[in-house]
N, C-alpha and C positions, 0 to 999 in steps of 0.2 A: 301839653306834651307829657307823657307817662315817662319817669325815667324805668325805665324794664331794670334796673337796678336793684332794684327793691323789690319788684314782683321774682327777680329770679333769686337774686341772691341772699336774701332777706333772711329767708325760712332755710338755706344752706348754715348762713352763719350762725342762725339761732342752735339749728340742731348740732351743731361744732359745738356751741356756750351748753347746750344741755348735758353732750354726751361726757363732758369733766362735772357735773354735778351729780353727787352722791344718790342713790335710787333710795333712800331712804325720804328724801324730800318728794314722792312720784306725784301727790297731786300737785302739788305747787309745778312741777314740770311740765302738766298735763294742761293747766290753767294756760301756760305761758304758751304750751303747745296752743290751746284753741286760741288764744288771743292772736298770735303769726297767723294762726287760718284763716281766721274772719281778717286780718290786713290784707292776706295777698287773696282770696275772694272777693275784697273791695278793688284790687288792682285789678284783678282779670274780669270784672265789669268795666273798670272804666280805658282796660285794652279794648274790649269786645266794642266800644260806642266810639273807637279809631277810626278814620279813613284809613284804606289801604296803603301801605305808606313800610317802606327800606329804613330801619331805623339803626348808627353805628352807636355806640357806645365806648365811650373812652377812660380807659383806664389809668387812671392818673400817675402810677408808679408803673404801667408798663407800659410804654407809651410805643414800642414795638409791636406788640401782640395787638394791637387795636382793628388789624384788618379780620382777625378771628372774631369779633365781637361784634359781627353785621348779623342784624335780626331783622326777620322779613316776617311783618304784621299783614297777612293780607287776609281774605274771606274764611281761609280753612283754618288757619293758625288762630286765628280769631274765637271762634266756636270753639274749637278745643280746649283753647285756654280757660274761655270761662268754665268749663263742665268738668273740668282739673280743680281749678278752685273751688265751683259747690260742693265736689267729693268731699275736698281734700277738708274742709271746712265740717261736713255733715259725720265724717267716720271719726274726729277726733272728739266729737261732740259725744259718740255711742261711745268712742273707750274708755274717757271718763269713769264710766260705770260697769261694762265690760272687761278691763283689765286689772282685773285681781289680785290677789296673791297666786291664785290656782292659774291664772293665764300671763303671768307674768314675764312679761320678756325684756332679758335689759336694755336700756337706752331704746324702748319703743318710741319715743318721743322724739328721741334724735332723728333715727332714722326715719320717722315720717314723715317728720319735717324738710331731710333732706330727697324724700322722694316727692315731695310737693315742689318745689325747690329745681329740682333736674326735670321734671316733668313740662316745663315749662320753661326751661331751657332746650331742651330737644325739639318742643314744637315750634317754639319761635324763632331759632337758628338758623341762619339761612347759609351758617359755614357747616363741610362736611365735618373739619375735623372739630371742629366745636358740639356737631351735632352725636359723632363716637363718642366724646367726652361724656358729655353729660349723659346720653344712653347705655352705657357703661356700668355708671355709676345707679344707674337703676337696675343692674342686673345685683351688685352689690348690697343694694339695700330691702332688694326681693328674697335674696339668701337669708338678710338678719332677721327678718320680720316675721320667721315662722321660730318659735323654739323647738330647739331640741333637744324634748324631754326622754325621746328613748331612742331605739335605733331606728323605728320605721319614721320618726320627723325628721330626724337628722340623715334619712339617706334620700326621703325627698326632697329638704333643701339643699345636699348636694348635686340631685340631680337637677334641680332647675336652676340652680350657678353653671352648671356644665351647658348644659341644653341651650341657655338663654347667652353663656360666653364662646360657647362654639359659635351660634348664630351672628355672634358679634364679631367674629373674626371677617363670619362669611363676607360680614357688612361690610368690613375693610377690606376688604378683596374688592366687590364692586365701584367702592369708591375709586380706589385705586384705577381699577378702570375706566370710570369715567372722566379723571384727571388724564389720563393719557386718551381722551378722546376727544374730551373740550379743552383740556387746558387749564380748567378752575376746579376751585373745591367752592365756589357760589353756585347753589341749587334753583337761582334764579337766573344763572346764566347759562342751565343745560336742557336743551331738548333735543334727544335722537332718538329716531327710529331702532325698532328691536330687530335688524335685520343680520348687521356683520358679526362676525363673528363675537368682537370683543364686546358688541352692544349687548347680545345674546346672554354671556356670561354675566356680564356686568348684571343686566336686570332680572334673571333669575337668583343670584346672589344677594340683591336686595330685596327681590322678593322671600326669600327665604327667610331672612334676618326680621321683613315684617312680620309672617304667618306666625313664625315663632313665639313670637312676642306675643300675636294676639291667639292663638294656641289652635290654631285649626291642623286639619289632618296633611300630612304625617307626622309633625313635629309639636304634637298636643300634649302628649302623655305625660305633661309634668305637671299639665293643670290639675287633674282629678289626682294624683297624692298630694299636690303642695294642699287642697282645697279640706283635704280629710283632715291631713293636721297640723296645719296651720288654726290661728285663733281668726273665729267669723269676722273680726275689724279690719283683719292682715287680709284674708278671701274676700271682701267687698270691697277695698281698696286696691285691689293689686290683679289678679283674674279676673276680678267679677268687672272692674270700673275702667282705673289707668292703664291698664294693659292691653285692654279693648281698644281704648280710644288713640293710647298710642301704635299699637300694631294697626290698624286701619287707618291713622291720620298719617302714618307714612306709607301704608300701600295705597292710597288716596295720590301722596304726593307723586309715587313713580308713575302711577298710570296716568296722571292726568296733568304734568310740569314733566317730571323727567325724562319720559318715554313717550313716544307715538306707538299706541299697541297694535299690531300685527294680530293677523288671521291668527297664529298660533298661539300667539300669547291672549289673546281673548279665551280661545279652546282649549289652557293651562287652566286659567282663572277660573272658569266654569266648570270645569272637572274635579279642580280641589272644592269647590265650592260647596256642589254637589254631593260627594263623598264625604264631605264634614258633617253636611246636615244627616246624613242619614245613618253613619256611621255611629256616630256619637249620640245621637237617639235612641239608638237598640240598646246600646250599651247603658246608657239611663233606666232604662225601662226595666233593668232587671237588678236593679243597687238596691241595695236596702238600708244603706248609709246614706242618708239623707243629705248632708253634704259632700259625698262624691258623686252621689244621683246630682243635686246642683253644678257640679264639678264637671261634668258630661255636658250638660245644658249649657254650659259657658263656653263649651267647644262646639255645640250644636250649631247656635247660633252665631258662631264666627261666619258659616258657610255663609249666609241670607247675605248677610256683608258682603263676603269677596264675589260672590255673582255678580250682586248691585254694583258693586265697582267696577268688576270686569266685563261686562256689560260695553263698557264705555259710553253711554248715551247720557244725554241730562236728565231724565227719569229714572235712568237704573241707577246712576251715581246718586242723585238723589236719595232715592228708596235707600241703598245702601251708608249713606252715612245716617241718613234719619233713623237708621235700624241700629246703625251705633250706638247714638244716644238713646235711644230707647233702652237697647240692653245693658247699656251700664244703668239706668235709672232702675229699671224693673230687677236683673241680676242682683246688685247690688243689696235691693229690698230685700231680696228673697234670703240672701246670705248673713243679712242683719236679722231678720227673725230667725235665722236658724239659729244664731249665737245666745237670742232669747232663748229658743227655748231648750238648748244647750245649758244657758247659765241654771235655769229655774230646776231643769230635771236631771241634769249630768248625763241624759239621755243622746247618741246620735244615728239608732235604729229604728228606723221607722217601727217594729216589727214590735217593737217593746213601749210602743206611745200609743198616744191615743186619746180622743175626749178632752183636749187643750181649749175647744174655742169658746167656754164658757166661763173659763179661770182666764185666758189671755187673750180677751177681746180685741184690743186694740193690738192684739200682735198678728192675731187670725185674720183681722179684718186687712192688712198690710200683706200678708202672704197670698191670700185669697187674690186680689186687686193684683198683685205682680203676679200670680202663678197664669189668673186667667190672661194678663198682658203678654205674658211671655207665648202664650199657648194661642195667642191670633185671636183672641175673641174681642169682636168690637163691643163700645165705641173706644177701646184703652188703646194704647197708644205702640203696642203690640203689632196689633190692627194694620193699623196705619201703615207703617212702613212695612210689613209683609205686603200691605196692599199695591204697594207701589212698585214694590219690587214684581211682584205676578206682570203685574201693566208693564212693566219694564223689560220685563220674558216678551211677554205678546207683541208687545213693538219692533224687539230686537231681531222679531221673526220674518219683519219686513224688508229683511238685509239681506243680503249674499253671503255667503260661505257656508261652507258647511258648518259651524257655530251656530250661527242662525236659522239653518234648516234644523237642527235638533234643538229648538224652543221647545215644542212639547216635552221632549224628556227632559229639559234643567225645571220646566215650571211644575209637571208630576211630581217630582223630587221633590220639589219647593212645599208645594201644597201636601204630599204626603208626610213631610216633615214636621211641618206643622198640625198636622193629624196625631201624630207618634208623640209631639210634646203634650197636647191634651192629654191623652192617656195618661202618662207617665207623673202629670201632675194632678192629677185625680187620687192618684195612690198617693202623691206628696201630701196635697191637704186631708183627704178622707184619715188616712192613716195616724200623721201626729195631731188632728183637730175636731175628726169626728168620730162617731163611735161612741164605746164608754173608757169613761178615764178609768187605770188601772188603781188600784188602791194604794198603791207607794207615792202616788201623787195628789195624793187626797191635799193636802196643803199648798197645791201650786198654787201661786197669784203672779199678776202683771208685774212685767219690769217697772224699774224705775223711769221718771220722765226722760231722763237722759237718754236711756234705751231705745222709748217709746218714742219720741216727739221725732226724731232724723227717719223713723221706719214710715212714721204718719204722714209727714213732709214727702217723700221720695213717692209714694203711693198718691198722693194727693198731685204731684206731679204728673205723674203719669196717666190719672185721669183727663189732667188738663192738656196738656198733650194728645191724647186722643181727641178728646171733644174740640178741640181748637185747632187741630194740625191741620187743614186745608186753607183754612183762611186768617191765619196766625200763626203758629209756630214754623213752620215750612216756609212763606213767604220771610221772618224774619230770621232764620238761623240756618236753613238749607240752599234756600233758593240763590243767593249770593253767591254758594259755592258752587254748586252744580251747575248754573245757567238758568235761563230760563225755560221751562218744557211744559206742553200739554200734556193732560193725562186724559186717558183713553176709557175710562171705567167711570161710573158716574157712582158718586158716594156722596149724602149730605150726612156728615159725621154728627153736628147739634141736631139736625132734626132725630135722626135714629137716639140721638143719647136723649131727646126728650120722649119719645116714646117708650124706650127702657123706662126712664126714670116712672111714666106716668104707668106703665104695667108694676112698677116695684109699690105705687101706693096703693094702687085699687087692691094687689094681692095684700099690702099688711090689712088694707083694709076689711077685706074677705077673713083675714086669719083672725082677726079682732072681734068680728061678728059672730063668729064659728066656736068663740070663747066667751061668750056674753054669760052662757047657761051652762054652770059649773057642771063639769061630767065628771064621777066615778073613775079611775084607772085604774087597771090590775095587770099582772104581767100575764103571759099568755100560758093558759094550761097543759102543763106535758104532763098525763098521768099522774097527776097529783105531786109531780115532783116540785120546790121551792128551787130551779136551776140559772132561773132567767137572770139573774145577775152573775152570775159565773159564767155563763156561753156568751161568745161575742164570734164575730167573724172574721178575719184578721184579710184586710184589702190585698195585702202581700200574695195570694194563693191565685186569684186569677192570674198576675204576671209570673207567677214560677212555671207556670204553663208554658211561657213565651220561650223560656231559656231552653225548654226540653221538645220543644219542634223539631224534627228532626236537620233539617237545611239551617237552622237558628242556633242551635245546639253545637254543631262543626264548627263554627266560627266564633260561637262563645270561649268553645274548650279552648280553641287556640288564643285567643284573648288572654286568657286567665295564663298561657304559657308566655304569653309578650309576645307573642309573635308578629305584630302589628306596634310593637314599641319600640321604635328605630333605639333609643339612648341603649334600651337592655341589648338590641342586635347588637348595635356597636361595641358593646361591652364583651357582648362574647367572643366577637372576633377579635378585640385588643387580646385578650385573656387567652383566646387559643396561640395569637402571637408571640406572645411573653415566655407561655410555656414549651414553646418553639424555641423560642433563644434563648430562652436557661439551659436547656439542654447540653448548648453547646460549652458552658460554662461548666464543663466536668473538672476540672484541677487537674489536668494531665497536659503537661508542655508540650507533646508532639501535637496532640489535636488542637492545641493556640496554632503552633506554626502552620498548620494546615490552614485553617482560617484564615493566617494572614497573606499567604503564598495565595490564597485562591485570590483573597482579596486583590492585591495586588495584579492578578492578571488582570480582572473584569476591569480595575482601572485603567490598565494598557489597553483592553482591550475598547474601552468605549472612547479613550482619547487618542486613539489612533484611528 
C-alpha cells in the first residue's frame, strides 16, 4: 500500500521549508527541489502499478476532517498521476540551468513544488471540496510562476489569476449543484443525466472550470500572454503540460463518471472542439513570437481532446486522452527548446533567427521530433492519436442525432487543422534552424546537459510512443481507461517506422556517395556582385500573406482589438459599469437622497 501521503503532501511541505529559505542559497534549493521530484515520480509509479482501489487517509491531529481525505485511485487518476510526476521531475531538471539571474523568480522552487504537490491532489480526490482546495491553490501558484518584470508580465499574470479564479468559482457553483442533486460531495457516488434543469447548469459550469484550465476556446486567451512572458520552465510546466492534463483529466471525469452526456451536450463538446482547432491555428500562423506562436498551438490542440472526449465512444475517448499525453510530451519539448534557444540568443522572433541547427544540434533535433509530432506526421506519436481520433469521427457517424450526421464536418476540421499546424511549423523550425545564421550569433553553441538531456528524453519519448502505441503504449495506459474498442483503420505503426528508418539510411547513404569526390563551391553569380552572404529569404513573408486575405484579414484586425477575448470584453463592461456609478457620486446631498428614496421604493416594490 502507497501512503498517498507522501506523494501529495511531501513536495507541499517541502516548498512551505523552501519558501522561508533565503534565495541566496537558489542552487541548493533547486537540488532539494529535484531530489522531491524524482521521490514523488518514484511515488506516482508505484500509484500507477495499484489495483483500482478507494483509498481514506487519516489525519492524526484531525481526526474530524478525515471523511475530506478519500482518494479514489482508479484507471484515469492513475495515468495522470504518473505523467504529473515525469513532468514535474523533467522541468526541475531543465531549471537548474535555465533559471538565472536574468530569469529569476522568487521562491520558484517553492512554488513548483507545491504545484507538483496539488496536482496530485486534485486528480486523486475523490472529495469535491478537497478537490476546490487543492485546484485553487493551483490557480495561485500559476499567478507566482511567471515574473513580473514589467507591465505586459504582470498584467498577464493578473489575468490568468482572474480567468483561472473566476472559472473556480464557476466550479463551486456546479458542485454546489450537484450536492443538492446527489446529496454527496464523493465523485464516485454521482452519475446523472444532463437533462433537468439543475443537471444542465451543474455541468456546463463544470465544464467551463475544465476548458479553462486546459485553455481551449472562449476561455483561452490567457494562455498565449501567460506563454510570451512567462519563463519556458513556467510554459512547459503549466500550459504546455499540467494544465493540459488537468483540464482534460476532469472533463474526462464529467463526461464519463459524473454525467450521462445528452444529444446536446455531445453537440456542445464538438463545437467548442472544433472552433479551438481552427481558431487558434490561424491565429499561429501569423505570430512571429515564437513562443506565443507555441502559445496558440497549446490551445489548438486542446480542441483534438474535447471532440475525443465528447465523442463519448471508447475510441474517441481513447483517441482523446492519448492526444493528452502526447501534447503535454511533444508541447512541452517544444517550450523547452524555445527557452534554449531564448537562453543562448536573448532572441524570441522568429524574424530575427535563423541558422541555429548547426550550433544547437541536439536542440534542433528535439524541436524538429516535437514540431513534426505535433503537426500529425507519422510514425511520432502525434500521429497516433490524431489517428484515432479521425476513426473516432467516422464511427461516431454510425449513430443518430444530428451530431453524428455532421461527422464529416467535426473530421474536415480535424484533419484541416492538422494541415494548418504543419505549415505554421515549417516557419517555426525553417525560420529559428535553418537558413543562414545572422552574424550576432556567430558564437552560439548547445545548452548545457541539464538543458539538453529532459529536451532529448521528452523527444525520445515520443518517438516511442508513436512506434509502439498500438501494441504497447495504448493497451497499457489508455485502454484501462477508455474500455475496450476496435479501430476501424488499419495502421501497422513499426512496420511504417521501419520503412522510414530504412529510407533515412539508404538517403545518408546516397548523400555520402555524392560526396566521395571533393567538388569546388562557389556562391551563385549576380553580376559580379560578392551579395550572397548578405541575401537571405526570411520564411516569415509567405505567411504575412495569410494575415492580408481579405475574409482572414477581418477577423485578424478584430483579434488584435480583443474582440474574441472574453477577460478584456468583460473588462470593458465592468469599466463602463463603474464609470456609470461614479457618476452618481457627485457630492451633492440632494442627488444621495434621490438615490436612496428611489432605492427604497424598488425595494417595496419587489417585496410586495
Amino acid at each position: 500500500m502507497i501512503d498517498l501521503r507522501f506523494l501529495i503532501f511531501l513536495p507541499i511541505a517541502v516548498g512551505i521549508f523552501l519558501y522561508v529559505l533565503p534565495e541566496s542559497i537558489k542552487i541548493v534549493k533547486g537540488i532539494i527541489a529535484l531530489l522531491v521530484s524524482a521521490i514523488s515520480f518514484f511515488f506516482a509509479y508505484k500509484v500507477f502499478l495499484l489495483e483500482p482501489q478507494i483509498i481514506n487517509i487519516h489525519c492524526f491531529l484531525f481526526e474530524k476532517i478525515d471523511k475530506f481525505f478519500v482518494f479514489n485511485v482508479d484507471n484515469l487518476s492513475k495515468v495522470v498521476t504518473l505523467f504529473i510526476g515525469f513532468f514535474g521531475f523533467m522541468f526541475v531538471l531543465y531549471s537548474l540551468s535555465y533559471i538565472t539571474k536574468k530569469k529569476k523568480i522568487i521562491s520558484y522552487y517553492s512554488y513548483y513544488l507545491m504545484t507538483i504537490g496539488s496536482s496530485f491532489g486534485a486528480v486523486l480526490t475523490d472529495n469535491f471540496i478537497t478537490f476546490i482546495f487543492f485546484w485553487g491553490l493551483l490557480g495561485l501558484t500559476l499567478y507566482k510562476l511567471i515574473k513580473g518584470y514589467d507591465d505586459e508580465s504582470s498584467s498577464a499574470a493578473k489575468k490568468s489569476l482572474i480567468l483561472i479564479g473566476a472559472s473556480d468559482s464557476i466550479i463551486i457553483l456546479g458542485i454546489a449543484l450537484l450536492w443538492k442533486i446527489g446529496g454527496t460531495y464523493r465523485m464516485s457516488g454521482i452519475n446523472t443525466a444532463t437533462t433537468g434543469a439543475l443537471a444542465i447548469v451543474a455541468f456546463i459550469s463544470l465544464v467551463i472550470g475544465s476548458l479553462t484550465k486546459a485553455g481551449a476556446f472562449p476561455v483561452h486567451s490567457w494562455i498565449p500572454d501567460y506563454v510570451k512572458k512567462a519563463p519556458a520552465s513556467s510554459s512547459a510546466f503549466l500550459p504546455a503540460s499540467l494544465d493540459k492534463l488537468l483540464g482534460i483529466y476532469f472533463l474526462a471525469r464529467i463526461c464519463m463518471n459524473l454525467f450521462e452526456l445528452t444529444q446536446w451536450a455531445t453537440m456542445l463538446l464538438l463545437i467548442i472542439g472544433s472552433i479551438t482547432i481552427i481558431a487558434a491555428v490561424m491565429m499561429a500562423l501569423v505570430q512571429h513570437n515564437y513562443k506565443k506562436l507555441l502559445g496558440y498551438h497549446a490551445v489548438s490542440q486542446v480542441g483534438y481532446m474535447v471532440i475525443g472526449v465528447g465523442l463519448g465512444t471508447p475510441l474517441g475517448i481513447a483517441g482523446g486522452l492519448f492526444h493528452m499525453i502526447n501534447h503535454a510530451l511533444y508541447k512541452s519539448g517544444l517550450f523547452l527548446t524555445a527557452g534554449s534557444v531564448e537562453k543562448r540568443t536573448g532572441e524570441e522572433d522568429i524574424e530575427n533567427l535563423g541558422g541555429l541547427s548547426k550550433y544547437m544540434p541536439l536542440t534542433f533535433i528535439t524541436a524538429l521530433i516535437c514540431a513534426l509530432s505535433i503537426s500529425g506526421i507519422p510514425p511520432l506519436n502525434g500521429f497516433a492519436s490524431k489517428w484515432m481520433i479521425y476513426q473516432g469521427i467516422i464511427d461516431f457517424g454510425n449513430g443518430s442525432g444530428l451530431a453524428s450526421r455532421l461527422w464529416v464536418v467535426w473530421l474536415v476540421l480535424a484533419v484541416f487543422g492538422s494541415a494548418l499546424t504543419l505549415a505554421s511549423f515549417i516557419k517555426f523550425i525553417s525560420g529559428i534552424y535553418l537558413g543562414r545564421r545572422k552574424k550576432e550569433f556567430e558564437k552560439v553553441k548547445e545548452v548545457s546537459i541539464l538543458m539538453w538531456l529532459p529536451q532529448i528524453i521528452i523527444a525520445a519519448v515520443c518517438v516511442i510512443f508513436g512506434v509502439f502505441a498500438a501494441k504497447l503504449i495504448v493497451p497499457a495506459f489508455i485502454t484501462p481507461v477508455s474500455g475496450a474498442f476496435k479501430e476501424i483503420g488499419m495502421w501497422d505503426s513499426q512496420m511504417v517506422s521501419f520503412l522510414i528508418l530504412v529510407s533515412i539510411i539508404v538517403g545518408f547513404i546516397i548523400y555520402l556517395i555524392g560526396n566521395i569526390k571533393k567538388l569546388r563551391t562557389e556562391d551563385s553569380f549576380i553580376g559580379g556582385e560578392k551579395i550572397q552572404e548578405e541575401t537571405n529569404y526570411s520564411p516569415l513573408e509567405f505567411y504575412k500573406t495569410v494575415s492580408k486575405f481579405p475574409l482572414l484579414a477581418f477577423f485578424y484586425k478584430k483579434a488584435e482589438k480583443k474582440w474574441f477575448d472574453l477577460y478584456d470584453i468583460f473588462t470593458k463592461i465592468i469599466l463602463w459599469f463603474n464609470n456609470l456609478f461614479s457618476k452618481a457620486h457627485s457630492g451633492i446631498l440632494s442627488t444621495y437622497l434621490i438615490w436612496v428614496v428611489a432605492g427604497l421604493i424598488i425595494l417595496l416594490i419587489i417585496l410586495i
